[in-house]
CHARMM internal coordinates of N, CA and C (Angstrom, degrees):
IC EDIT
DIST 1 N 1 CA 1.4449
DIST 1 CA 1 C 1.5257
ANGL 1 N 1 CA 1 C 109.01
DIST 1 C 2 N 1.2212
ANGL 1 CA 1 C 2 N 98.17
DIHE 1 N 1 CA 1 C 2 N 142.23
DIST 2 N 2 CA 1.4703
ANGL 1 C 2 N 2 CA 97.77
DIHE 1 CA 1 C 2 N 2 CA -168.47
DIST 2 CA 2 C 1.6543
ANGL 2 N 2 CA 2 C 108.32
DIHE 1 C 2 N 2 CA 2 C -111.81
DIST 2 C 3 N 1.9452
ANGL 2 CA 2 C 3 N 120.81
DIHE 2 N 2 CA 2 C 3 N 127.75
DIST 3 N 3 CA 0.9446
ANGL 2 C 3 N 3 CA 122.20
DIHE 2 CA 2 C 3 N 3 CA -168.42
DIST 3 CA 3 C 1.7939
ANGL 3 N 3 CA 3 C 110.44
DIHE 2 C 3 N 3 CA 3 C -70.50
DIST 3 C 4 N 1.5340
ANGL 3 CA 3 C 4 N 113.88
DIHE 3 N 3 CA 3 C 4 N 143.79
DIST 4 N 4 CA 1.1329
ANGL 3 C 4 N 4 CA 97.53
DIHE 3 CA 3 C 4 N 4 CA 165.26
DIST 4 CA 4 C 1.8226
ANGL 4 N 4 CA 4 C 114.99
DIHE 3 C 4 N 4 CA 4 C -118.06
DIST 4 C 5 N 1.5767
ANGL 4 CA 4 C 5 N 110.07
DIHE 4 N 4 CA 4 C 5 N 163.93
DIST 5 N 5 CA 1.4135
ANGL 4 C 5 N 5 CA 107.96
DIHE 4 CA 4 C 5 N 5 CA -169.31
DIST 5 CA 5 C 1.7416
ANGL 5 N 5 CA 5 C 115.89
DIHE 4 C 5 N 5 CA 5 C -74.12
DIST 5 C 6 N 1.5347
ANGL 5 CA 5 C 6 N 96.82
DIHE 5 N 5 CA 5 C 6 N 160.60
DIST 6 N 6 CA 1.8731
ANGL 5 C 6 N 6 CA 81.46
DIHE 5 CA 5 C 6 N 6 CA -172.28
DIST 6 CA 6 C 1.3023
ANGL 6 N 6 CA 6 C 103.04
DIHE 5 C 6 N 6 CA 6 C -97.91
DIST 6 C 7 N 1.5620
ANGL 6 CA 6 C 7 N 108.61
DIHE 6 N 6 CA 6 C 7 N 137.88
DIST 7 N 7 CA 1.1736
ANGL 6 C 7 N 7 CA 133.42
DIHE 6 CA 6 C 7 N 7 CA 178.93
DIST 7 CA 7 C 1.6636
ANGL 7 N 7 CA 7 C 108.84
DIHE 6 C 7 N 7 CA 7 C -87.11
DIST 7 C 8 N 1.3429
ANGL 7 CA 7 C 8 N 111.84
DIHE 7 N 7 CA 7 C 8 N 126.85
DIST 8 N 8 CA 1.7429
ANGL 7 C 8 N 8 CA 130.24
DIHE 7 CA 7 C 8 N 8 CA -170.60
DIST 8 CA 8 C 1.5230
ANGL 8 N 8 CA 8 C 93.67
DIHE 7 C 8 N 8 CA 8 C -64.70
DIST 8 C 9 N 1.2745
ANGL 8 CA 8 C 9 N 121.24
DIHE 8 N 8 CA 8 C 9 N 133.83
DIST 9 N 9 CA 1.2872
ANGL 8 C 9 N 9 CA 120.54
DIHE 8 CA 8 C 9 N 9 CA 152.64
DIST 9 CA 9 C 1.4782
ANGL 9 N 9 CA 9 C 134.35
DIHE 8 C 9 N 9 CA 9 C -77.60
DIST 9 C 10 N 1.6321
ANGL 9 CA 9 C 10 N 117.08
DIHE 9 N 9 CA 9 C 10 N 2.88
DIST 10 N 10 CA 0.7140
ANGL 9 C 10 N 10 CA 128.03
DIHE 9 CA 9 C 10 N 10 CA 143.03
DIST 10 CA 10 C 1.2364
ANGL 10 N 10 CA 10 C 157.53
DIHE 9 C 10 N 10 CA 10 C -135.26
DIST 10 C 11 N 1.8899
ANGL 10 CA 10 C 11 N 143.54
DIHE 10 N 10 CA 10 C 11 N 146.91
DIST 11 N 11 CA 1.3760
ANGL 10 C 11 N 11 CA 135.85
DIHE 10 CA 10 C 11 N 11 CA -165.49
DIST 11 CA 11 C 1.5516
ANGL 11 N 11 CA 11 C 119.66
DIHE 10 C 11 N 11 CA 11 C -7.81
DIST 11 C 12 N 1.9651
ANGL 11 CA 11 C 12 N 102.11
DIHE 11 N 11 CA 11 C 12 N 115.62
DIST 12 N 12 CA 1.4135
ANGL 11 C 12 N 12 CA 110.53
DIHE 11 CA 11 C 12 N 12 CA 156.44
DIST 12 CA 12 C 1.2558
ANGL 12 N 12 CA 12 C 128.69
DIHE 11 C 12 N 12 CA 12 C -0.74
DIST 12 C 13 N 1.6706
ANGL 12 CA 12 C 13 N 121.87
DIHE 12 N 12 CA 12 C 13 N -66.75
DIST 13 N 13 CA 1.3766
ANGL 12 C 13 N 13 CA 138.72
DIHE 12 CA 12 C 13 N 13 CA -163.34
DIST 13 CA 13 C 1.6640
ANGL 13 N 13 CA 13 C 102.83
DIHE 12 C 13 N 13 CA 13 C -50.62
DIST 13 C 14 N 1.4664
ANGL 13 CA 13 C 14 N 77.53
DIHE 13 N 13 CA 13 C 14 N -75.19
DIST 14 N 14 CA 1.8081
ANGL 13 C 14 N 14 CA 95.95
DIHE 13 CA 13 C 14 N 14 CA 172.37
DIST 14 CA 14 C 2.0084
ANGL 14 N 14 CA 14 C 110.66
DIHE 13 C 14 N 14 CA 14 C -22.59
DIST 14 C 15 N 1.3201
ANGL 14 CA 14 C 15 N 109.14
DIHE 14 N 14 CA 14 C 15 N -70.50
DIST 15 N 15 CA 1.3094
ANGL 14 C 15 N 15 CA 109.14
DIHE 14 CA 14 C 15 N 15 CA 165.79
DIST 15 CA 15 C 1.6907
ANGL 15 N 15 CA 15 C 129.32
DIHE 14 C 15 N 15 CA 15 C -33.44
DIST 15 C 16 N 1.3432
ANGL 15 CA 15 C 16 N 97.33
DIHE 15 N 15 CA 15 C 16 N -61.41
DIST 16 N 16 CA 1.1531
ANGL 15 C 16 N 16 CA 102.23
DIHE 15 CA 15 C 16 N 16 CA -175.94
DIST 16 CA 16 C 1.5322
ANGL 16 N 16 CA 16 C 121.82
DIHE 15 C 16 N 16 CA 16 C -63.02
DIST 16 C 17 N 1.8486
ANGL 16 CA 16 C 17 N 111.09
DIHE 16 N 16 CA 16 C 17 N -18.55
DIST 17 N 17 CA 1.2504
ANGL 16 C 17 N 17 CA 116.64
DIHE 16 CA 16 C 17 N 17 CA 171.92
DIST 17 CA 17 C 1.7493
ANGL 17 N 17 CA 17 C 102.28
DIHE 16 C 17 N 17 CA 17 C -79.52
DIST 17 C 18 N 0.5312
ANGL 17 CA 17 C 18 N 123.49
DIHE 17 N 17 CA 17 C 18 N -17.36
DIST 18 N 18 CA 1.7305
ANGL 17 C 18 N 18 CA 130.21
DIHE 17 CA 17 C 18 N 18 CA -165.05
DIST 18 CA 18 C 1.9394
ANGL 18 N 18 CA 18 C 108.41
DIHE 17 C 18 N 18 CA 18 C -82.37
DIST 18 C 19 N 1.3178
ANGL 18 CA 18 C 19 N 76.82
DIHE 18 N 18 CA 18 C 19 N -47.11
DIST 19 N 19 CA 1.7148
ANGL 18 C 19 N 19 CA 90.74
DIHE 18 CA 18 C 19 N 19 CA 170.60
DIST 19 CA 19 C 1.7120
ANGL 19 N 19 CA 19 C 114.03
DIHE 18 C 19 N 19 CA 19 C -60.52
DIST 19 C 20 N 1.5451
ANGL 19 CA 19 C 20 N 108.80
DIHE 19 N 19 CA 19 C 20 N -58.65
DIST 20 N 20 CA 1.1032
ANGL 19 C 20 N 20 CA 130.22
DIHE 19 CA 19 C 20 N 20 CA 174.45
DIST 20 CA 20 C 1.7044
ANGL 20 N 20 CA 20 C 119.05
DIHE 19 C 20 N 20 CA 20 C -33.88
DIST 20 C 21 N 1.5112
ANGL 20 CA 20 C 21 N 91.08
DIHE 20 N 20 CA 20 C 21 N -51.57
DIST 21 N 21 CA 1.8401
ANGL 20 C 21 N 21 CA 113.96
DIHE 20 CA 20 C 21 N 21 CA -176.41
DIST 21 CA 21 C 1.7143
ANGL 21 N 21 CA 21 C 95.09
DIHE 20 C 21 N 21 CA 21 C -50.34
DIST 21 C 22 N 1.7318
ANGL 21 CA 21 C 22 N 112.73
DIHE 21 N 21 CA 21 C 22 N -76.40
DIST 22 N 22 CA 1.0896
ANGL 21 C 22 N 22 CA 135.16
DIHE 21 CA 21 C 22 N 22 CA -155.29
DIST 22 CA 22 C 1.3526
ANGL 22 N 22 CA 22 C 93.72
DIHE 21 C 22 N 22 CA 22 C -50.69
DIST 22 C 23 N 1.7589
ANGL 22 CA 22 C 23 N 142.01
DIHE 22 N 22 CA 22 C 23 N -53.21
DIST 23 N 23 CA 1.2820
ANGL 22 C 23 N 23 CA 131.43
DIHE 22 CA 22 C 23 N 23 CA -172.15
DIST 23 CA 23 C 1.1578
ANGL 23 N 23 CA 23 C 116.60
DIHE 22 C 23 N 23 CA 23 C -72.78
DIST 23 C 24 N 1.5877
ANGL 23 CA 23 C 24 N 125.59
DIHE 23 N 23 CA 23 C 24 N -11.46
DIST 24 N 24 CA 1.5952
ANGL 23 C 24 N 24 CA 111.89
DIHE 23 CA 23 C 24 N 24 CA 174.92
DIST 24 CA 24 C 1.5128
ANGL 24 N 24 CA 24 C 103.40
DIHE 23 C 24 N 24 CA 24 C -91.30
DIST 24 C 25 N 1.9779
ANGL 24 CA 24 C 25 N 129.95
DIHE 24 N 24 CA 24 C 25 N -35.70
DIST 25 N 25 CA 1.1404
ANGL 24 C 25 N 25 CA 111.40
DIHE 24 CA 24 C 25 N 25 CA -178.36
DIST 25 CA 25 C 1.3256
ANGL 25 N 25 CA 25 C 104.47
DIHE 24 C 25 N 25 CA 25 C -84.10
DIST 25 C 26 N 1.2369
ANGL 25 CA 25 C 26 N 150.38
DIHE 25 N 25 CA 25 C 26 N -11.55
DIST 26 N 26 CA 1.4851
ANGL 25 C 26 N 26 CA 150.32
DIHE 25 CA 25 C 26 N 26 CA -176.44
DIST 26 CA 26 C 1.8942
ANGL 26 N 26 CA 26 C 105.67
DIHE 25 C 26 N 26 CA 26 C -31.44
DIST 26 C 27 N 1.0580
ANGL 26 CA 26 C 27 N 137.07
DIHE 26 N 26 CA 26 C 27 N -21.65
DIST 27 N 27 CA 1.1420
ANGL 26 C 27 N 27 CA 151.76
DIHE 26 CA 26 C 27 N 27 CA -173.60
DIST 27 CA 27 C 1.6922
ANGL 27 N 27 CA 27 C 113.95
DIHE 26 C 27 N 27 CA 27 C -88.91
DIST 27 C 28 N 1.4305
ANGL 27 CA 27 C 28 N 102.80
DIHE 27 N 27 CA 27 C 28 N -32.22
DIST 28 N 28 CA 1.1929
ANGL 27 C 28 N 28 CA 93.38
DIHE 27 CA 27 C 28 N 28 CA -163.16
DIST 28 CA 28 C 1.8466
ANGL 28 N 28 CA 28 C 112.44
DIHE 27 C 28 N 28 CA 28 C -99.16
DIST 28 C 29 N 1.1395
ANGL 28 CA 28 C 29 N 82.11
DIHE 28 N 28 CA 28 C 29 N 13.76
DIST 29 N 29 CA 1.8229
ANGL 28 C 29 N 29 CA 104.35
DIHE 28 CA 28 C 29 N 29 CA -164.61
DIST 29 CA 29 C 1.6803
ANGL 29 N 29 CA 29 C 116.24
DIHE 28 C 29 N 29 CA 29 C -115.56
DIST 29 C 30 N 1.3787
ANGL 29 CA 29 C 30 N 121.73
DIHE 29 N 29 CA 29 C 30 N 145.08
DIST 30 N 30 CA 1.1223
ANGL 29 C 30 N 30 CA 100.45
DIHE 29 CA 29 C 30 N 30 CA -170.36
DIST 30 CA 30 C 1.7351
ANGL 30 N 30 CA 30 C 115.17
DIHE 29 C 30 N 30 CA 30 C -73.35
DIST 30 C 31 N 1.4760
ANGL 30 CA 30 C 31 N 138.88
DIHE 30 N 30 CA 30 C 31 N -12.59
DIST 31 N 31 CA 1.0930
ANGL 30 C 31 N 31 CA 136.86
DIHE 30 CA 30 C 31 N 31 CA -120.52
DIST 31 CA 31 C 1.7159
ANGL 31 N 31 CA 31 C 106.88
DIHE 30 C 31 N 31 CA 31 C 173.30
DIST 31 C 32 N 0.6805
ANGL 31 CA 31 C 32 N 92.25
DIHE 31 N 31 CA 31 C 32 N 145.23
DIST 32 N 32 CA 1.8925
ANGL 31 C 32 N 32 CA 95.46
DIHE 31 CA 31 C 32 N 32 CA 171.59
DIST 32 CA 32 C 1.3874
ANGL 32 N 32 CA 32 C 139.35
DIHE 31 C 32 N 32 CA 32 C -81.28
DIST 32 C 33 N 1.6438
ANGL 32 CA 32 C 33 N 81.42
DIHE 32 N 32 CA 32 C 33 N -23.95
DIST 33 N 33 CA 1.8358
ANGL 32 C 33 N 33 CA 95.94
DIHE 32 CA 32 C 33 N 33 CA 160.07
DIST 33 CA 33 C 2.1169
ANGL 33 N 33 CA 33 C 106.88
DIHE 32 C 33 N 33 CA 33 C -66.28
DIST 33 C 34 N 1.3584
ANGL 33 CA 33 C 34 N 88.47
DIHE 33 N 33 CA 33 C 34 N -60.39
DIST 34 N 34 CA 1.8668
ANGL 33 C 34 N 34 CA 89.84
DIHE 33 CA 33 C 34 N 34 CA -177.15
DIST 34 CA 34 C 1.4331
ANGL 34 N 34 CA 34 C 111.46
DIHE 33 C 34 N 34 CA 34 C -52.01
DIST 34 C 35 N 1.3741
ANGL 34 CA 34 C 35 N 124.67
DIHE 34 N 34 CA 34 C 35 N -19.84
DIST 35 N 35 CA 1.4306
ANGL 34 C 35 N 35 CA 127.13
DIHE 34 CA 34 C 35 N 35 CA 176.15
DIST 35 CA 35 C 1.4572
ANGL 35 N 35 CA 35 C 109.46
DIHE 34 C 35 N 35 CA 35 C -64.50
DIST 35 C 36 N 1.8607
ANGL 35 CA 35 C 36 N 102.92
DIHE 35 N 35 CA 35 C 36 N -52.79
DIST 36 N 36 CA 1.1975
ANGL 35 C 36 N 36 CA 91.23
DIHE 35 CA 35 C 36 N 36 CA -160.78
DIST 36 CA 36 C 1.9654
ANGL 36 N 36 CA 36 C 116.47
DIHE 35 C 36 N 36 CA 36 C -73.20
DIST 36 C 37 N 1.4581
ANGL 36 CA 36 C 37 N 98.90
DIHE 36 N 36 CA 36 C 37 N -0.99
DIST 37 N 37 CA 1.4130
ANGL 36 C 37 N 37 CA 120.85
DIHE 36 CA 36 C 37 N 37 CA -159.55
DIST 37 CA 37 C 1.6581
ANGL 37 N 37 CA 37 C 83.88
DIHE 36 C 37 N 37 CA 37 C -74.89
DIST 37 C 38 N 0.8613
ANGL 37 CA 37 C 38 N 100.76
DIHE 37 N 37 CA 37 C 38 N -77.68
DIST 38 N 38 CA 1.5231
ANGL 37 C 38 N 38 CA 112.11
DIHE 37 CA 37 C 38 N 38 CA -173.89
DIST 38 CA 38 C 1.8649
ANGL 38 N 38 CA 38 C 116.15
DIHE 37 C 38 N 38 CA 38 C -23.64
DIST 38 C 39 N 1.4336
ANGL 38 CA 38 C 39 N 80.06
DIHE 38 N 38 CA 38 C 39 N -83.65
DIST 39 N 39 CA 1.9792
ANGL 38 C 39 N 39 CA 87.52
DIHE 38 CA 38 C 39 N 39 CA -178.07
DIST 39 CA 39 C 1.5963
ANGL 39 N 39 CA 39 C 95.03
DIHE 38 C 39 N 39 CA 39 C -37.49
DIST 39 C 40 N 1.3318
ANGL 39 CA 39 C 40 N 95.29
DIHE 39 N 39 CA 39 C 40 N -54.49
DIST 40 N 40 CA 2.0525
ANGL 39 C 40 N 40 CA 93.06
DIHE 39 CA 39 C 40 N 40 CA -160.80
DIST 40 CA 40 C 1.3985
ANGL 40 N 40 CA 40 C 123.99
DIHE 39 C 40 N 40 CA 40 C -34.12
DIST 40 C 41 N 1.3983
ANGL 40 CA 40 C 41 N 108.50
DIHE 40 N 40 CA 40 C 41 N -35.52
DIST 41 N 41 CA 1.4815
ANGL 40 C 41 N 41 CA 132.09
DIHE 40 CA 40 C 41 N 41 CA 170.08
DIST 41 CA 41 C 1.4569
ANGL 41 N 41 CA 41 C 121.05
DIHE 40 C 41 N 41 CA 41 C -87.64
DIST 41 C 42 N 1.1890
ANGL 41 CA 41 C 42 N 94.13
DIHE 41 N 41 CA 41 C 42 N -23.79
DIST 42 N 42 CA 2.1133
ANGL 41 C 42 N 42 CA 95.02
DIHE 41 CA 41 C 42 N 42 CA 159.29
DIST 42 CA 42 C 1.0954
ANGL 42 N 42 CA 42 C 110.90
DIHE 41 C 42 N 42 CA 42 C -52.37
DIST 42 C 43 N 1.7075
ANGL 42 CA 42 C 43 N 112.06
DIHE 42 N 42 CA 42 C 43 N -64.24
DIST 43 N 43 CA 1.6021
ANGL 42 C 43 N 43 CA 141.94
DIHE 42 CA 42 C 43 N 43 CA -127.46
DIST 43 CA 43 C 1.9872
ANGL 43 N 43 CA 43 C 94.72
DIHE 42 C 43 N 43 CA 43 C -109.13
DIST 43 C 44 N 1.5227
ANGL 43 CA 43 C 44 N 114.87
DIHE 43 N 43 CA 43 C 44 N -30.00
DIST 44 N 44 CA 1.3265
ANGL 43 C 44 N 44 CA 130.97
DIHE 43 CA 43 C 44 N 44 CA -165.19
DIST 44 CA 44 C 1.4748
ANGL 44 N 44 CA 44 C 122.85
DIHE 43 C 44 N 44 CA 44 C 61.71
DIST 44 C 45 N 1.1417
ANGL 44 CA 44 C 45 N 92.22
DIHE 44 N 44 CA 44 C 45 N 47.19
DIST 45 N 45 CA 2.1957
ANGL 44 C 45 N 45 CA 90.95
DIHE 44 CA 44 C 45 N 45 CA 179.45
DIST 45 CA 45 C 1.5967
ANGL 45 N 45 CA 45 C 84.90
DIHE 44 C 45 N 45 CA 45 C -122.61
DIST 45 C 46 N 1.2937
ANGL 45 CA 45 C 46 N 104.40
DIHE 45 N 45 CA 45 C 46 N 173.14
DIST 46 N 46 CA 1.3081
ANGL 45 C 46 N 46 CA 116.76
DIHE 45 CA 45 C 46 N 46 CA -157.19
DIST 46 CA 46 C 2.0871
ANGL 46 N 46 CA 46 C 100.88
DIHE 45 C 46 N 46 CA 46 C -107.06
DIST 46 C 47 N 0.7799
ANGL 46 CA 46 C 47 N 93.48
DIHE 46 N 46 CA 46 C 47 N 125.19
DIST 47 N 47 CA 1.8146
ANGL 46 C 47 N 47 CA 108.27
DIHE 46 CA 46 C 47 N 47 CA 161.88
DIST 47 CA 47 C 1.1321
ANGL 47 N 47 CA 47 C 98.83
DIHE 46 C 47 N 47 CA 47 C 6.67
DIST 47 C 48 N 1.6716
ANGL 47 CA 47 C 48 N 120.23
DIHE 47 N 47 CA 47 C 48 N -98.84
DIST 48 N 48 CA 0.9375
ANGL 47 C 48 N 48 CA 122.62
DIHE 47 CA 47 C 48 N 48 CA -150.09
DIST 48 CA 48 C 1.9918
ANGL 48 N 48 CA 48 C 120.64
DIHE 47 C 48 N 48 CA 48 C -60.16
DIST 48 C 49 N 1.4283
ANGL 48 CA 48 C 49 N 101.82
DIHE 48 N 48 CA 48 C 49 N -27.64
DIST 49 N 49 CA 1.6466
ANGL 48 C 49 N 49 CA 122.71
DIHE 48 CA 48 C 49 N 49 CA 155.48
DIST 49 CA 49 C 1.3737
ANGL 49 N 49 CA 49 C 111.99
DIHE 48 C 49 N 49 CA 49 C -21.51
DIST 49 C 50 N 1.4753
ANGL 49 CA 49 C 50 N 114.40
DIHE 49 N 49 CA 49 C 50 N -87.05
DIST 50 N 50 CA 1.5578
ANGL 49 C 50 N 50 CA 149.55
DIHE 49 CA 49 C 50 N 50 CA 152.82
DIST 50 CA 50 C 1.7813
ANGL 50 N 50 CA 50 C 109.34
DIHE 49 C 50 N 50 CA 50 C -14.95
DIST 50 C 51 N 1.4650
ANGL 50 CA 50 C 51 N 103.33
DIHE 50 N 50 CA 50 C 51 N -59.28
DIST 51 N 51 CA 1.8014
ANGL 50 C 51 N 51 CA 113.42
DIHE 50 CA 50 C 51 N 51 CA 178.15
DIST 51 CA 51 C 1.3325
ANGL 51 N 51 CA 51 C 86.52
DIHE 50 C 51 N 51 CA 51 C -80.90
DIST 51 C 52 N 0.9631
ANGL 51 CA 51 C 52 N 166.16
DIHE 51 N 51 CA 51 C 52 N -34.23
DIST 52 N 52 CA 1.5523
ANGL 51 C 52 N 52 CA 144.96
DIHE 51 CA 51 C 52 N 52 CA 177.28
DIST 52 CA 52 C 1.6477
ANGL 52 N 52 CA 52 C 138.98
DIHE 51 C 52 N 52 CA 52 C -50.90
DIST 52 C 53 N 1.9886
ANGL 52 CA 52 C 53 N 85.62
DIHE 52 N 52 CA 52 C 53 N -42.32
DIST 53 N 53 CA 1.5497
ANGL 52 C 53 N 53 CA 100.65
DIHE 52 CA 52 C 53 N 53 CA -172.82
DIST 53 CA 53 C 1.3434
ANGL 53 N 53 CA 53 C 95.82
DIHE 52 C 53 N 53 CA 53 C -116.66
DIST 53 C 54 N 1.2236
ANGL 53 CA 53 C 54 N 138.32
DIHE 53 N 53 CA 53 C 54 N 10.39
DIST 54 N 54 CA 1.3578
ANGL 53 C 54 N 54 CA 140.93
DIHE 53 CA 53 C 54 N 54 CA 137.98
DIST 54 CA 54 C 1.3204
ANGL 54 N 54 CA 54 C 126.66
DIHE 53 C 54 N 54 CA 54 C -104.94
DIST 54 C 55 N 1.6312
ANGL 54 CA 54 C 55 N 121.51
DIHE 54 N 54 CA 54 C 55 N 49.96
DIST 55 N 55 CA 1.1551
ANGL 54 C 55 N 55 CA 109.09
DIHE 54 CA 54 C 55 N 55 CA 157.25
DIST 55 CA 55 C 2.3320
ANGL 55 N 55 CA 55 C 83.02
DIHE 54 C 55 N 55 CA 55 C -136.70
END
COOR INIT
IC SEED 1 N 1 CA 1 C
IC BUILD
């Protein structure tokens, strides 16, 4: 069976700002998990959301 990728339930833009977030604070954090922790709770989408459309 073949896995398929998860699709955002919501608008492109949105994504692309999300992505955006994570590469300017990515620096200020120890790790990419705490990155994604962070925005996620800025922005309110969940972790794994965040690790989806940024990897």
């Amino acid at each position: 069976m073949t896995s398929k990728r998860f699709t955002p339930a919501y608008p492109a833009e949105l994504g692309g700002r999300d992505v955006r977030l994570f590469q300017e604070n990515r620096a200020d954090y120890a790790s990419d998990t705490a990155t994604y922790k962070k925005i996620g709770l800025k922005l309110g989408r969940l972790l794994d959301c965040l690790r989806a459309l940024c990897q």
